[in-house]
C-alpha positions in Angstrom: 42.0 -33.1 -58.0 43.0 -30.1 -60.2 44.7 -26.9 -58.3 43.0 -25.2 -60.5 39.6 -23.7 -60.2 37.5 -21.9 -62.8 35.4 -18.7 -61.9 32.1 -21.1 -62.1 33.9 -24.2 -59.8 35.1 -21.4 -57.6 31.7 -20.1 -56.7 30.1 -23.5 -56.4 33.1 -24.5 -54.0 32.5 -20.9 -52.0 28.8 -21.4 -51.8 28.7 -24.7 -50.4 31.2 -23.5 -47.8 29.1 -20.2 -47.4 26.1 -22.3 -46.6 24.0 -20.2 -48.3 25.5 -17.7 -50.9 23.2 -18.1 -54.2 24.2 -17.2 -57.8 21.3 -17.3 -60.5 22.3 -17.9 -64.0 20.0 -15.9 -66.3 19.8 -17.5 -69.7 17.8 -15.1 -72.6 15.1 -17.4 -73.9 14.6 -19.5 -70.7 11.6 -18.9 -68.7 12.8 -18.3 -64.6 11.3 -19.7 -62.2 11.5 -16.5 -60.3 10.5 -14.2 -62.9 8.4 -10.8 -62.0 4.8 -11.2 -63.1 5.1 -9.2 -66.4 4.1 -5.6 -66.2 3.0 -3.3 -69.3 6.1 -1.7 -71.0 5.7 2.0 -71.4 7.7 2.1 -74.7 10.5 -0.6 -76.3 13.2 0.7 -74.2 11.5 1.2 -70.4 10.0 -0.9 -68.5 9.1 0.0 -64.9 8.3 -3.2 -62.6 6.1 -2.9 -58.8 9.1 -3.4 -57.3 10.6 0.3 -59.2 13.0 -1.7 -60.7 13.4 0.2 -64.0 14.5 -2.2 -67.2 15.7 -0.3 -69.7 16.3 -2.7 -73.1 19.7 -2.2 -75.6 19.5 -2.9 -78.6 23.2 -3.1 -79.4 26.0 -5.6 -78.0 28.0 -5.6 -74.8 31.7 -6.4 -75.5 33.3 -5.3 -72.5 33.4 -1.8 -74.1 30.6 -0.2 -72.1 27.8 0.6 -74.3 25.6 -1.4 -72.4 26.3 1.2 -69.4 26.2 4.3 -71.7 23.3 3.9 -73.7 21.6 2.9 -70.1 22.4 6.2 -68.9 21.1 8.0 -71.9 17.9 6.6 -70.9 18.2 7.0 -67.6 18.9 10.7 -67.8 15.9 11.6 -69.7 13.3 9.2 -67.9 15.3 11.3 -64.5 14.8 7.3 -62.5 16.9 6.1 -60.1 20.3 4.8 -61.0 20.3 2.2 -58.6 17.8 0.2 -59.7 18.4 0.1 -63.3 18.8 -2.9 -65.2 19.0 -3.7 -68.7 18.1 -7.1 -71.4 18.6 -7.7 -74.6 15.1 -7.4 -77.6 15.7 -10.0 -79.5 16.1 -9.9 -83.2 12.7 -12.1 -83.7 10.9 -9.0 -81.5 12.7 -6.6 -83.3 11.5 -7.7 -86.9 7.9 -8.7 -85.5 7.4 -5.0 -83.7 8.9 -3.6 -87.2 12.0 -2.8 -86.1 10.9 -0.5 -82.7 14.4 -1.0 -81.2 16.7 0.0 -84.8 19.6 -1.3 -85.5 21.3 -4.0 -83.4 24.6 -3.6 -85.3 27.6 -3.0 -82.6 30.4 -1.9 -84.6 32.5 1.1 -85.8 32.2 2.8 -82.4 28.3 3.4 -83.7 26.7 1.9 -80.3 26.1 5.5 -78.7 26.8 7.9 -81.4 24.3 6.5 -84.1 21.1 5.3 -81.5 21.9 8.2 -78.6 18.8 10.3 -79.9 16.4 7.9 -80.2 17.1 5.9 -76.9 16.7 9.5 -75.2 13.6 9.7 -76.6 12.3 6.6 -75.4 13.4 7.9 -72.1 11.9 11.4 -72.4 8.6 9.6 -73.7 8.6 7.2 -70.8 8.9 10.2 -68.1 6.3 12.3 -70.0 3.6 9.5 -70.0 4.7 8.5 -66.0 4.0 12.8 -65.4 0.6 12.5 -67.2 -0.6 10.1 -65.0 0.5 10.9 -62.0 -1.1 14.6 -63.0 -4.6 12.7 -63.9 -4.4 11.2 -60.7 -4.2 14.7 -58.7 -6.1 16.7 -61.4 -3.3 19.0 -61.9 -2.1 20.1 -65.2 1.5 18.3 -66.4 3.3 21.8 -66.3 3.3 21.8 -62.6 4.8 18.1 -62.2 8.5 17.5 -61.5 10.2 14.2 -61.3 13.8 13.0 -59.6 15.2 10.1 -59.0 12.1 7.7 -59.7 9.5 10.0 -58.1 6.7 12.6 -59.7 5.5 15.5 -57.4 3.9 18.3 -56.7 3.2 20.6 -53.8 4.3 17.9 -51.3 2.8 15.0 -53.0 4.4 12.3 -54.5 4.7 9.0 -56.5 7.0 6.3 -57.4 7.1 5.2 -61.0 6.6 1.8 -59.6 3.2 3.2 -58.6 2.3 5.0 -61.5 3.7 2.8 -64.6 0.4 0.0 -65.1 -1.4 4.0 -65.7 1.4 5.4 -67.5 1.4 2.2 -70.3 -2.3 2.7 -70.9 -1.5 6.5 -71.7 -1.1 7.9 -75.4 2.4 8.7 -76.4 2.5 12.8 -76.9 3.3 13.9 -80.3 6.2 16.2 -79.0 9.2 15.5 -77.2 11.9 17.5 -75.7 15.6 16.2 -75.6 18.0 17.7 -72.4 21.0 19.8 -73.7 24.4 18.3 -72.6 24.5 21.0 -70.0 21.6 20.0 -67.8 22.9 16.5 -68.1 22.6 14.9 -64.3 23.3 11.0 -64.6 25.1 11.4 -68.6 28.2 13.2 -69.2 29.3 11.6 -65.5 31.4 8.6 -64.1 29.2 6.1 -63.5 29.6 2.5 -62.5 29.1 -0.1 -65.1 25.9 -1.9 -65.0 27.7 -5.8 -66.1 30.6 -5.2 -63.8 29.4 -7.4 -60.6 27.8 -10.2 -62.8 31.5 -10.7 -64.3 32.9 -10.8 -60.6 30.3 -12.9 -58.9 30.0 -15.1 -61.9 26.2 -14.6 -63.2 27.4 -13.6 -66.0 26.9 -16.0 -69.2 28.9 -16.0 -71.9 28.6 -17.9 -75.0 30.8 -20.7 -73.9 28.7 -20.9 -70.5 25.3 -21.8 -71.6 24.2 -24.8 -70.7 20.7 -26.1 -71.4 18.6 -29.2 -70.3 19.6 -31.9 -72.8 22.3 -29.9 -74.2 25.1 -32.2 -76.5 28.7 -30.6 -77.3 30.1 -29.8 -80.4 33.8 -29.6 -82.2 34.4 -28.8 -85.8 37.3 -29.3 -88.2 37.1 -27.0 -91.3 39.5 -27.4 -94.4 42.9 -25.6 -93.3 43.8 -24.7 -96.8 42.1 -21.1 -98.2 38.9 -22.4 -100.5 40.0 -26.0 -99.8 37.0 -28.5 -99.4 36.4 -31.8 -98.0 36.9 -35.3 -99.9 36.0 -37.8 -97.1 36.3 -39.0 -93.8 36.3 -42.7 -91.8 33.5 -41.6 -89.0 33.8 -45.4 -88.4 37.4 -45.0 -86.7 35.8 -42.7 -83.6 32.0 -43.9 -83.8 32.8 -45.8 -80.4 34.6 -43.6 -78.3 33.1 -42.7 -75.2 30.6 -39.7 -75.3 30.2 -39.7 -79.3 27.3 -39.2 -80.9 27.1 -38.6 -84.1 29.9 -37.3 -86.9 28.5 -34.7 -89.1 29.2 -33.6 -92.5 28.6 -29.8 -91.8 29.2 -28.1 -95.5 31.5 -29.0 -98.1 34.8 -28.3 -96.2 33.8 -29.1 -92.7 33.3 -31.8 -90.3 31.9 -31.6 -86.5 31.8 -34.5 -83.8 29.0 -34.4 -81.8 29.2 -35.5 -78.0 27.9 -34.8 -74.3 31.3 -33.2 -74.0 33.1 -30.4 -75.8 36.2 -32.1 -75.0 35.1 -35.6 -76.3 34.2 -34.1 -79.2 36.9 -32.7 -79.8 39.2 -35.5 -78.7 37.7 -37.6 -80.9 38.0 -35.1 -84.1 41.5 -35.0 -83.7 42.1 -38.3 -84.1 39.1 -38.9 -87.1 40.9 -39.6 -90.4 40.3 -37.0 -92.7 41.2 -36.4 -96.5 41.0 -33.0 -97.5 40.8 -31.5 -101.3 43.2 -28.7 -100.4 42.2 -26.8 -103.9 44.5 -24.7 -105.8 45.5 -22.4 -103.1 47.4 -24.7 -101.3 50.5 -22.8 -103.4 49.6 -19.5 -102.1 52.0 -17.8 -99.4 52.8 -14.1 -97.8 55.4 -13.5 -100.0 53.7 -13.9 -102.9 51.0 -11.8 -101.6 53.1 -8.9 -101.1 54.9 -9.4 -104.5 51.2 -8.4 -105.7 50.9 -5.7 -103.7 54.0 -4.3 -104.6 53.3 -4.2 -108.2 50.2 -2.6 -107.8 52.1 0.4 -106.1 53.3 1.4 -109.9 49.9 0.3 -111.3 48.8 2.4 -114.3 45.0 2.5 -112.9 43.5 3.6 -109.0 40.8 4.5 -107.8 40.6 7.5 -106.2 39.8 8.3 -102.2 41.0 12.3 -102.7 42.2 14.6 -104.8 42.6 18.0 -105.0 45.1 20.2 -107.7 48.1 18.8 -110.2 49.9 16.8 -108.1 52.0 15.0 -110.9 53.1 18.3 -111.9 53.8 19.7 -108.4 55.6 16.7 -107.9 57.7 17.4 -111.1 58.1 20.9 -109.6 58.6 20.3 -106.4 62.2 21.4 -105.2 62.9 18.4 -103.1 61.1 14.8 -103.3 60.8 12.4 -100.4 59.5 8.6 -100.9 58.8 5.9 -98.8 57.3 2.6 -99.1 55.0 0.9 -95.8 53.4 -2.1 -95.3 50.7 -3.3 -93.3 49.9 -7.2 -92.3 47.2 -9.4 -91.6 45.9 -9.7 -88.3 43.7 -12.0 -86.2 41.2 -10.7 -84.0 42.2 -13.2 -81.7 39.0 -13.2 -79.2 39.0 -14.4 -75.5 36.3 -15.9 -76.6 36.4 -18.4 -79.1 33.5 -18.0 -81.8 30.6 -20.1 -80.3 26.6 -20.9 -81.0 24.1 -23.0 -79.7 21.1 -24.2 -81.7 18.2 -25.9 -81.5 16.3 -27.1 -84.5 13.0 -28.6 -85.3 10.8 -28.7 -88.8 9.0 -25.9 -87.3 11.6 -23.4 -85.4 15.0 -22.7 -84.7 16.8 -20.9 -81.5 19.9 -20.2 -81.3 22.0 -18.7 -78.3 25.0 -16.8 -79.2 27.2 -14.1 -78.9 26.8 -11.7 -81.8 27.4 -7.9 -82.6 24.6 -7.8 -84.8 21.4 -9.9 -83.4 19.6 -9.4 -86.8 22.8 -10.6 -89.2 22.6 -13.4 -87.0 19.1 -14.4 -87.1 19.2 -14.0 -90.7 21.8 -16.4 -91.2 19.8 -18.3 -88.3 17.4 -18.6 -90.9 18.8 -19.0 -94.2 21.1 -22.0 -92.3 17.7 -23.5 -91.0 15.7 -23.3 -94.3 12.8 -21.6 -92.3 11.3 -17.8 -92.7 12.7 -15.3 -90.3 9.8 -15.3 -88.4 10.0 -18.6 -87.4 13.5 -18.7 -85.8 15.1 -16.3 -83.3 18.6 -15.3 -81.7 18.9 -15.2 -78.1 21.9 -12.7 -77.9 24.6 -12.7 -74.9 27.4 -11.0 -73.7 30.6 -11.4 -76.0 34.4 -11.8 -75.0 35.6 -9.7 -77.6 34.1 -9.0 -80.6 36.3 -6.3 -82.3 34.7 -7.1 -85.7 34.9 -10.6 -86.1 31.0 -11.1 -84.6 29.7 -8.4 -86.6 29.3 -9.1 -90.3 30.1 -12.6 -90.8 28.2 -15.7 -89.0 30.0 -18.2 -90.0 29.8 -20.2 -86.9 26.3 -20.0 -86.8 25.3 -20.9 -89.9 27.5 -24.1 -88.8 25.8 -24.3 -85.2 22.5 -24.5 -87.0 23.8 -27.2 -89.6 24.8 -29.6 -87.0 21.5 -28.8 -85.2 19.7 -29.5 -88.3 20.9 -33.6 -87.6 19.7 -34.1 -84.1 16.3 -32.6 -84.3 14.9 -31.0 -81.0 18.3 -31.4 -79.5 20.1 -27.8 -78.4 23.5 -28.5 -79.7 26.5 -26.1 -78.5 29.4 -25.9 -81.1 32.7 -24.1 -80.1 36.3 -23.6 -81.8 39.1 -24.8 -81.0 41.7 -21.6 -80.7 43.2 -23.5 -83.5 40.2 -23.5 -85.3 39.4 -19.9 -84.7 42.9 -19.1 -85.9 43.1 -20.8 -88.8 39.3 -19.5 -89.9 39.1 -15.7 -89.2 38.1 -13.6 -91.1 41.2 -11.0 -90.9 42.2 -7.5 -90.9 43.3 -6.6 -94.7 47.1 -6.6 -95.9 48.0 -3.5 -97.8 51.0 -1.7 -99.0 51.5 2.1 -99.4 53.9 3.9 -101.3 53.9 7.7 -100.4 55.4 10.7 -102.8 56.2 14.2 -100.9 57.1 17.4 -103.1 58.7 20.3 -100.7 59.5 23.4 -102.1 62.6 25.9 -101.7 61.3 26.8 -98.2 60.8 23.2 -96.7 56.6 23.6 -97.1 55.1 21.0 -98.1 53.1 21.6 -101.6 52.3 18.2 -103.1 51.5 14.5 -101.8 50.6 11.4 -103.4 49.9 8.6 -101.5 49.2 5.2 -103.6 47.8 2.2 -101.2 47.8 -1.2 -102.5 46.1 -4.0 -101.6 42.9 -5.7 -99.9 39.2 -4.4 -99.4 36.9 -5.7 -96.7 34.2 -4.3 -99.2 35.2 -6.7 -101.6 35.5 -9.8 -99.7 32.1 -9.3 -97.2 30.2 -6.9 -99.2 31.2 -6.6 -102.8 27.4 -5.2 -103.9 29.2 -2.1 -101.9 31.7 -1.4 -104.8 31.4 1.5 -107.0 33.6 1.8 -109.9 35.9 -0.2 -108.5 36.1 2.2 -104.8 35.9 0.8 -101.8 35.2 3.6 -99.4 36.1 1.9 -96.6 39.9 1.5 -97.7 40.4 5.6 -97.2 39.6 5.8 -94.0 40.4 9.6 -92.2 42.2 10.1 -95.3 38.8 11.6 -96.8 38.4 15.8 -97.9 35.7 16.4 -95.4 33.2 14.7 -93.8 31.9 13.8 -89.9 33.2 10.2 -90.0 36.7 11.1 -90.6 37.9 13.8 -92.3 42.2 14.5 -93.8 42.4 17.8 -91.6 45.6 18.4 -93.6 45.9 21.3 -96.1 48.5 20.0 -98.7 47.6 22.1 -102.2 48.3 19.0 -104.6 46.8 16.0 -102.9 46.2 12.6 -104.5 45.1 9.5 -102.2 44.6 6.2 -104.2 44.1 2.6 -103.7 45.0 -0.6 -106.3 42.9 -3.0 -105.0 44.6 -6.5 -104.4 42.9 -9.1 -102.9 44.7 -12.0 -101.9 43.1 -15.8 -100.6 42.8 -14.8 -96.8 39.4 -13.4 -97.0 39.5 -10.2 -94.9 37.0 -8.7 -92.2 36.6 -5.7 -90.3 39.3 -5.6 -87.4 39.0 -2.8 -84.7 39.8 0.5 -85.9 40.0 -1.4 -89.6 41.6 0.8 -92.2 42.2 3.8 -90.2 45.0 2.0 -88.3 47.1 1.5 -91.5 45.8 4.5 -92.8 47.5 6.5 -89.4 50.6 4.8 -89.7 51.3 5.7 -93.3 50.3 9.5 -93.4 51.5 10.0 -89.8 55.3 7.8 -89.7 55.9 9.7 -93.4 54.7 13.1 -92.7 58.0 12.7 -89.6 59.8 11.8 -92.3 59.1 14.9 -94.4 59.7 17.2 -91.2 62.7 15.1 -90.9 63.7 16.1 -94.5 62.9 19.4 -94.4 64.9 20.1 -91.2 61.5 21.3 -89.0 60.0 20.3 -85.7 57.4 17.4 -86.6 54.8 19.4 -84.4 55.4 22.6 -85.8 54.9 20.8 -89.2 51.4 19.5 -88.3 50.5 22.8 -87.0 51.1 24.6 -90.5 49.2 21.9 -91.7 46.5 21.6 -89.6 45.9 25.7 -89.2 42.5 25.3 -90.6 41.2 22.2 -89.3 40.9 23.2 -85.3 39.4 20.0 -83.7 42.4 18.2 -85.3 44.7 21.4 -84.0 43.3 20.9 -80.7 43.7 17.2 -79.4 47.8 17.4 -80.9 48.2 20.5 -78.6 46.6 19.0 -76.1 49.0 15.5 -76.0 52.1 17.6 -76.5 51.9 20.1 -73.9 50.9 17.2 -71.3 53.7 15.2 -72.6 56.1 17.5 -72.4 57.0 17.8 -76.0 60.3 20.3 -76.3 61.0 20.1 -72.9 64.4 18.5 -71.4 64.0 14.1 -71.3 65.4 11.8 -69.1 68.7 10.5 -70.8 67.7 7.8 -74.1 64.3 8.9 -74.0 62.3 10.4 -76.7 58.5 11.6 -77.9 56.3 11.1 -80.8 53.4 12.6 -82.3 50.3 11.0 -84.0 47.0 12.4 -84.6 44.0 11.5 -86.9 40.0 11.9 -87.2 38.2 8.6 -87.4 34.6 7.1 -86.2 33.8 10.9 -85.8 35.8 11.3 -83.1 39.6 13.3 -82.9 42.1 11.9 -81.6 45.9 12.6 -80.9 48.6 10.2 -79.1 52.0 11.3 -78.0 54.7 8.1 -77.3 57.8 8.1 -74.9 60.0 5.2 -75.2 63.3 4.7 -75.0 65.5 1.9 -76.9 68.4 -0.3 -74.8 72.0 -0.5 -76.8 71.0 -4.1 -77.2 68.0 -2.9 -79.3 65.0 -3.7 -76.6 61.8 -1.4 -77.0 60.2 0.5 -73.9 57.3 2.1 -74.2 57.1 4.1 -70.9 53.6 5.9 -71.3 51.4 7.2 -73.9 49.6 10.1 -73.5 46.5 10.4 -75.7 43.5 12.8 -76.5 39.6 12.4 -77.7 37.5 15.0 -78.7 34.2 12.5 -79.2 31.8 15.6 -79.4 29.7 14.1 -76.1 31.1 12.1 -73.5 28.4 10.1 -72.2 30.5 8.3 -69.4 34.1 9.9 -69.1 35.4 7.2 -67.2 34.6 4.7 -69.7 36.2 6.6 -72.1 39.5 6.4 -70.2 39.0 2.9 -70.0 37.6 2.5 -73.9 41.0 4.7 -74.1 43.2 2.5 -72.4 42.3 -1.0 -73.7 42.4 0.4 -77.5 46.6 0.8 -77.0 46.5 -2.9 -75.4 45.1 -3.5 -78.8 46.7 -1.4 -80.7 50.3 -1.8 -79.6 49.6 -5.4 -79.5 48.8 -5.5 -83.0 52.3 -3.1 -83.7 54.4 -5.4 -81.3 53.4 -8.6 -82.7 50.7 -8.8 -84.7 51.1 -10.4 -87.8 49.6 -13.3 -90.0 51.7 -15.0 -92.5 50.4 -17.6 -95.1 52.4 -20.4 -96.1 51.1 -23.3 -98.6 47.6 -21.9 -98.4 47.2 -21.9 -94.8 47.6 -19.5 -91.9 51.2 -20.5 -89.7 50.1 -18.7 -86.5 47.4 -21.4 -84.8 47.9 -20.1 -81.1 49.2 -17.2 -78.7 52.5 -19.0 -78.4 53.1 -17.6 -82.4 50.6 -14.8 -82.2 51.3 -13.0 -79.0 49.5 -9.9 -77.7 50.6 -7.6 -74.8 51.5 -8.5 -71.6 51.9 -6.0 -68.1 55.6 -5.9 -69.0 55.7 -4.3 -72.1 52.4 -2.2 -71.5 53.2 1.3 -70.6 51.3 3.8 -68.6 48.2 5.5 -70.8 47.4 9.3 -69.4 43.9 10.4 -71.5 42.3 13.6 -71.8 38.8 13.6 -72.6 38.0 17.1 -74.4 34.0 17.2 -75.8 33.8 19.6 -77.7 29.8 19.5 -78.5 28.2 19.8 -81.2 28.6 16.2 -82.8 28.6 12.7 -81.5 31.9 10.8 -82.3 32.9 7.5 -81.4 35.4 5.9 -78.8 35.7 2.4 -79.2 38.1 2.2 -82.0 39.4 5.9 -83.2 42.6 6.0 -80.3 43.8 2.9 -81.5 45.0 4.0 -85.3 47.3 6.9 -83.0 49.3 4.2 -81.1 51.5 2.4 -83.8 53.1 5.7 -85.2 53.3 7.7 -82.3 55.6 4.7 -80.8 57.3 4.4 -84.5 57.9 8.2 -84.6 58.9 8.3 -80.6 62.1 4.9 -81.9 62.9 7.3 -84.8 63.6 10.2 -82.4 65.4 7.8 -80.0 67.5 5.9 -82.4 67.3 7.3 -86.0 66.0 4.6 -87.3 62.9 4.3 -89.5 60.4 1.2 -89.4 58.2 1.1 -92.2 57.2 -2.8 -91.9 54.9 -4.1 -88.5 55.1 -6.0 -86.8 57.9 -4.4 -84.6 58.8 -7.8 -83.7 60.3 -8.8 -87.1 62.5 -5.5 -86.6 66.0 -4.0 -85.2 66.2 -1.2 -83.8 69.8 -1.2 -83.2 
């Protein structure tokens, strides 16, 4: 017997011993047998059950980033229920396009889940409350003016009623034509600390995940895609496995991939590592990293740009200038590298298709639900769960669904449950671009800085997922808080002769939007350089940004704010040093300052980071901490070690032994400071993450003197 128990074997070991301790799996698009007799909804967000249990619906995806609990308390605050018995489910896609679109988007990405749905969730809540008032003011012939509600209760003059009592009334009711928002300041249950809403499914194991579902009849799924960039595949003997135990059919999924069906994952996927395959490994099977960043390179000198920004002559300031400084950085590709393996479950028949899955956009995935299953829209649907880790790579691709359904496609009426290997999900990302950026400073007699030319080279997302998204040749996504102006993320700097361009490159390793995605690159270039030029110029690298940033306050604000908490210009403990990073992204401002210190033998401590966010409205400040801390788990993990090379066409890194990620040891204590400054709505999710890489990179140069231009820090010295 196995030492080792999983959360699931756990709780079915500490039940039986309990006697008597019962877990209930809720799977979306399974009828319970327990399920509350269905009650009218008073809009598509609340519904308020007999028992006042108060379901409030989200549209957008849980991914252990809190949205789930934010946008809940958004709704919460304006229908004025009681916290305590809120839940929350998931519309489906299928309801979403047959109700014509009532919830909005269901896109979770680019730290859009509050910011972009906050005021019409409110509203659902505000409508709810109003039409639960009107009723309960019909039933006591009172007029609505002279009806309060708290905490799941409408009175007046010593009477009251629950919503539980008043909702079957309150959905008969017509919606009023005006509704009032709260301001932030009369915020009771928003703008405070509250406990997350998924937090004790994860601990008692109610939870379900993507890799959990199970369903009556279900088979298993493994899958073997060409390893070779644009490679196909030329055959396989299906005959060598088609009598192992468990195996029930080998498919031909597309024309690069093949999946083994069993009534286990692991037989399947046993038995597709030992099927004989011939692949047609195409004409990338050549391509490599170096040659890839010989490209790039180039294009750093390239005649033609397009340009992010611009703003005077800066080839003739440049020409001008009384001093030049120049330095080339580079950027690699990076794996998301979820918990959770990319996953699906399908089940297909001539006239519908299901499919269970976690995704960040319910509607990208029923679309490619339906395109996979060669039925209309409205015949399919996406049952949407809880992801382990998204960070991009569930949001505009669906590769693995489109697959899921495939398979499905050959065992009609069968739910069939395909999961990656971690090789698989390795080898087949879709990754975080590769760029290279080549920055020109001019400085004139008094050390100011006058002129600044900053050339990127390389990959667009744009091109690779959405190329109908490309304007002359721009992709707008590759300038990231490098922009004039501008609530998603503007420079803040005021350089007179500014010029920000990009070369586009775009190598084989098709790209795809990676947490924070050109922002982090972005931050690392203007921020590491711009210590450089205070370097150059003999000036404090905070004083610098301050001249810089004198007319862009919110930027002003979150720097000040990290370097007077860390310390900055204060006495250090001996081999101990700061630095500063700041930028605007996802709407939000943020600022980081590093310590670390570096041994004689050249090993990296990162002893705490203290970091700012002015997100406009804080919804749930603790989250925000936490959003906060697990963006530099990310974030330093990618700077530490996160890097994928190419080599004959394929990616080298297959596992966490050669793509390694943070561990307690190296991480280093995060101190945040939430500042709102109202008056905007920014995001949280990803912005703090583009500060970590060159705060740490400008803290080592301050320790040691020595500059890193190249991530990951792995492949450096700093001795």
């Amino acid at each position: 017997m196995s030492a080792v128990l999983d959360r699931r074997g756990f709780l079915s070991a500490t039940t039986a011993a309990a006697g008597g301790l019962m877990v209930g799996f809720h799977v979306p698009g399974l009828a319970q047998p327990s399920a509350p007799t269905v009650t009218p909804e008073l809009n598509a967000w609340v519904q308020i059950l007999p028992d006042e249990s108060v379901v409030i619906r989200i549209a957008r995806s849980e991914m252990g980033q809190g949205t789930l609990t934010g946008l809940a308390q958004l709704v919460a605050e304006e229908l004025e229920c009681d916290w305590s018995k809120v839940k929350t489910e998931y519309p489906t896609p299928g309801q979403n396009l047959a109700r014509n679109r009532a919830w909005g988007s269901m896109s979770t990405g680019g730290s859009r889940g509050v910011r972009e749905s906050h005021e019409y969730v409110r509203k659902g809540g505000a409508l709810a409350r109003a039409l639960l008032i009107q009723a309960a003011a019909n039933q006591w012939n009172v007029a609505v003016v002279e009806c309060a509600t708290s905490s799941g209760w409408v009175t007046h003059a010593g009477k009251k009623l629950s919503y539980g009592q008043l909702a079957a009334e309150a959905a008969k009711l017509a919606a009023p034509a005006d509704i009032q928002l709260k301001e932030a300041k009369d915020w009771k249950l928003a703008g405070r600390p509250m406990k997350r809403l998924d937090t004790r499914a994860k601990l008692d194991g109610s939870l379900v995940y993507g890799m959990d579902l199970q369903l009556p009849g279900m088979l298993n799924a493994a899958i073997k895609d060409c390893p070779v960039f644009g490679g196909k595949l030329k055959s396989y003997d299906a005959a060598a496995i088609e009598g192992r135990p468990g195996v029930k059919k080998i498919v031909r999924v597309s024309d690069s991939a093949v999946a083994v069906v069993a009534d286990t994952w692991w037989r399947a996927k046993t038995a597709l590592d030992v099927l004989p395959i011939v692949w047609d490994e195409g004409p990338n099977v050549t391509q490599n990293s170096a040659d890839t960043a010989a490209v790039l390179k180039a294009g750093l000198d390239a005649p033609e740009a397009a340009v992010g920004s611009s703003q005077g002559d800066v080839k003739a300031a440049l020409s001008a200038a009384a001093r030049k400084v120049e330095a080339v950085y580079s950027y690699p590709h990076q794996n998301h590298a979820c918990m959770e393996v990319m996953n699906a479950t399908a089940k297909w028949t001539s006239e519908r298709c299901e499919v269970w899955t976690p995704t960040q956009n319910g509607e990208a995935a029923l679309a490619a639900t339906a395109e996979a299953s060669g039925l209309p829209p409205s015949a399919c649907e996406v049952y949407k769960l809880h992801l382990g880790g998204g960070f991009g790579r569930r949001g505009a691709v669906h590769d693995w669904v489109r697959q899921a359904v495939a398979i499905a496609k050959e065992l009609p009426g069968t739910p069939v449950k395909l999961i990656w290997s971690r090789e698989e999900d390795m080898l087949h990302g879709r990754f975080h671009p590769v760029t290279q950026c080549k920055l020109t400073a001019g400085l004139d007699d008094a050390g100011k800085l006058t002129a600044l030319h900053m050339r990127i080279s390389g990959q667009s997302i744009l091109a690779g997922i959405f190329p109908q998204n490309i304007k002359d040749g721009k992709d707008p996504v590759v300038f990231q808080g490098l922009s004039a102006g501008g609530a998603e993320g503007a420079l803040g700097y005021a350089v007179p002769h500014l010029l920000i361009d990009h070369a586009m490159r775009n190598p084989t390793v098709p790209p795809g939007f990676w947490r924070g995605v050109n922002l982090n690159q972005n931050a690392v270039y203007l921020e590491c350089f711009l210590d450089e030029v205070a370097h150059a110029a003999k000036r404090d690298p905070l004083e610098l940004r301050r001249e810089l940033l004198a007319s862009s306050p919110k930027h002003l604000a979150v720097l000040n704010a990290v370097a007077a908490k860390a310390g900055w210009g204060r006495p250090r403990a001996k081999g101990r040093a700061l630095g500063l990073a700041q930028i605007m992204g996802f709407g939000s401002y943020v600022a980081a300052c590093a310590e670390v210190s570096v041994s004689k033998k050249g090993e990296l401590k990162i002893h705490r980071i203290v970091a700012a966010t002015d997100p406009g409205h804080a919804v749930n400040p603790q989250q925000i901490a936490a959003q906060v801390e697990g963006s530099f788990v990310y974030g330093l993990s990618a700077a530490l070690f996160g890097e994928i090379t190419v080599k004959d066409g394929r990616v080298e890194q297959q596992n966490f032994d050669t793509y390694p990620v943070m561990r307690m040891e190296h991480m280093p204590a995060v101190e945040t400071i939430c500042m709102p400054s109202g008056g905007f709505w920014g995001g949280v999710g990803e912005p703090t993450i583009a500060v970590a890489a060159p705060a740490v990179l400008n803290a080592i140069f301050a320790a040691t003197g020595k500059r890193v231009r190249d991530l990951p820090l792995k492949n450096q010295s700093l001795v």
